[in-house]
C-alpha positions, 0 to 999 in steps of 0.5 A: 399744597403748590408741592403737592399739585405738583407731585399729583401732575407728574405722577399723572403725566409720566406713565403717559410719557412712558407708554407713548414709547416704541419697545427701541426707546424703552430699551434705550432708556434702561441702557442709559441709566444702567451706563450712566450707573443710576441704578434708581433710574435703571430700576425704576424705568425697568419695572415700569416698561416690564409691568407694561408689557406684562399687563398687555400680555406682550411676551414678545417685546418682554423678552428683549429686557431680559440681558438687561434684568442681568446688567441691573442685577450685576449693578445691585449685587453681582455678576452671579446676582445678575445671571439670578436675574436673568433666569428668573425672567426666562422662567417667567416668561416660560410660563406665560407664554408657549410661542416659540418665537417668544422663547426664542427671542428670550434665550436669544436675549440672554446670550448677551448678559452670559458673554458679558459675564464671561460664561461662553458655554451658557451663551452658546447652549442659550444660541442652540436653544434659540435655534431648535425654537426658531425651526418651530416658528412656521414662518421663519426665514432663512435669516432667522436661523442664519443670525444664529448660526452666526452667533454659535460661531462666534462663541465657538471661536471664543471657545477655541473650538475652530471646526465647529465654528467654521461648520457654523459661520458657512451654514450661517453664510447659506441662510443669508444668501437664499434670503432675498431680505438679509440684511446690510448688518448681517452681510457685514458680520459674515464677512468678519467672521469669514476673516477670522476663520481664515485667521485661525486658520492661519491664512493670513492672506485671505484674512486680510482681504475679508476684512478689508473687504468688511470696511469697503462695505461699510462704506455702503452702509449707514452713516452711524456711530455703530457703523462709522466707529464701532464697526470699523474699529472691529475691523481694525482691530483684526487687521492690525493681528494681520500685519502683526504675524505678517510682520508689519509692525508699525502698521500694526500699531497704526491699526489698533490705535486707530481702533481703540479711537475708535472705540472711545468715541463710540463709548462717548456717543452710544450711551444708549447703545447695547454694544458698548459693553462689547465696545469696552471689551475691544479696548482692552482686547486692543490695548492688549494687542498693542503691548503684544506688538510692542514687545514684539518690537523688543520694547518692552517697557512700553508693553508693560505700561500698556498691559499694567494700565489694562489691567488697572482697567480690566480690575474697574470694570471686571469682578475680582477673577474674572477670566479678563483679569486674569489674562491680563495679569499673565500678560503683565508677568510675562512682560516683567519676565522679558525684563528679567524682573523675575520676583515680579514675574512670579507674582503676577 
């Protein structure tokens, strides 16, 4: 009878607990258990914040579990299960509800799991989408399209198509300075994104000045794990590419270990934080970087430590083909070819 009290109380009690939440902690919660992989806590804490907002008919703050709909999914079964998963809450919102700050706010969500995923053309056409809704929203602001902006630069980047993303980051750049309201963290992200137009526009020089000038404004910003490690190791991470080409190599090694400390500790203190996926992607982005610059140095055997350990990483945290993985194993095959280990070579 005591267990059975017991069981009664805390059933009664914890939807209390749940519902007293703000939409930030919610989010946070299915985060951590989805880091953490307790998908039984992940699942259980996702259906209970959903059916809340479904049964108070908030679309809104729905929207904003939709990338984690794909994490669980990619947990449960797959990454293909996990974009399933993400439609599927697209569709259903879809139908609930015709705000287009709504819809907005959902395909804007949905961008993260399709990075993630590697599916770089979704997550721009999710962007394009968000952007076309935002310009219905009769009180939006300039910051509201500029955010987006952003995003579609930074995507278009990653897609190896320059000029579209430099259009992008400078139309982004116009709606952050007509609005009286950007904010710090948008002001911060136009600088890195200006850094890396010139970097691919191989203007070294102006390169490193916009990202140093990234990392002075950090300063400004708050004091948090985002800011003081995540951040700053991005920034690093693109300065030690800098010193790389420009042929300061021991600074650039400086740089990216650094930036992979950075990025660990960020690992360790934002369990609940949706960008330590990205965080995980820098290290491997990073400890690529620094195999790169070892072999640049002519050592070679310590590029192909570094490239065999991330692709050892790369095949934990990735699904078997993932294009991650097998950027890795070119890296390694080549490494093996400097070393004239040309059997080994032809097999990565």
């Amino acid at each position: 009878m005591i267990k059975a009290a017991i069981i009664v109380l805390v059933w009664i009690f914890l939807p209390l607990y749940l519902f007293g939440q703000t939409v930030d902690e919610r989010l946070a919660e299915v985060q951590k258990a989805v880091n953490e992989d307790k998908l039984d806590s992940a699942v259980f804490f996702f259906d209970s914040h959903t059916k809340y907002y479904i049964e108070n008919a908030d679309y809104l703050n729905l929207s904003y579990f939709v990338p984690l709909a794909g994490f669980i999914g990619n947990k449960q079964k797959d990454m293909q299960y996990g974009m399933d998963r993400v439609q599927y809450w697209l569709d259903f919102i879809g139908k609930k509800s015709q705000d287009p700050r709504v819809l907005r706010q959902a395909h804007l969500e949905s961008h993260r799991y399709y990075m993630f995923a590697g599916k770089m053309q979704m997550a721009y056409d999710a962007n394009q989408r968000a952007l076309d809704l935002t310009y219905k929203i009769p009180d939006h602001t300039p910051s509201e399209w500029a955010i987006i902006e952003r995003n579609l630069g930074v995507i278009a980047t990653r897609m190896d198509n320059l000029e579209t993303a430099r259009n992008h980051t400078l139309k982004a750049l116009e709606g952050f300075d007509i609005d009286p309201n950007t904010s710090s963290e948008s002001r911060f992200n136009i600088l890195n994104d200006l850094g890396v137009s010139y970097w691919f526009a191989s203007i070294w020089d102006s390169a490193e000045y916009y990202w140093k000038e990234g990392i002075a404004y950090l300063e400004q910003m708050e004091d948090n794990p985002t800011n003081r490690l995540y951040r700053r190791a991005m920034i690093e991470g693109n300065l030690a590419a800098v010193y790389d080409v420009k042929g300061k190599l021991d600074e650039s090694v400086k740089m990216v270990k650094s930036s992979i400390v950075s990025n660990k500790a960020f690992i360790q203190q934002a369990i609940d934080d949706p960008r330590r996926d990205r965080a995980m992607l820098s290290i491997f982005y990073s400890s690529m970087n620094l195999g790169i610059t070892y072999k640049s140095m002519g050592n070679y055997l310590q590029a192909l430590h570094i490239h065999e350990h991330t692709l050892k990483e790369k095949e934990k945290y990735f699904p078997k083909g993932h294009p991650e993985i097998t950027e890795s194993l070119i890296m390694v095959g080549q490494v093996h070819g400097f070393l004239m280990n040309y059997e080994e070579a032809k097999k990565y």
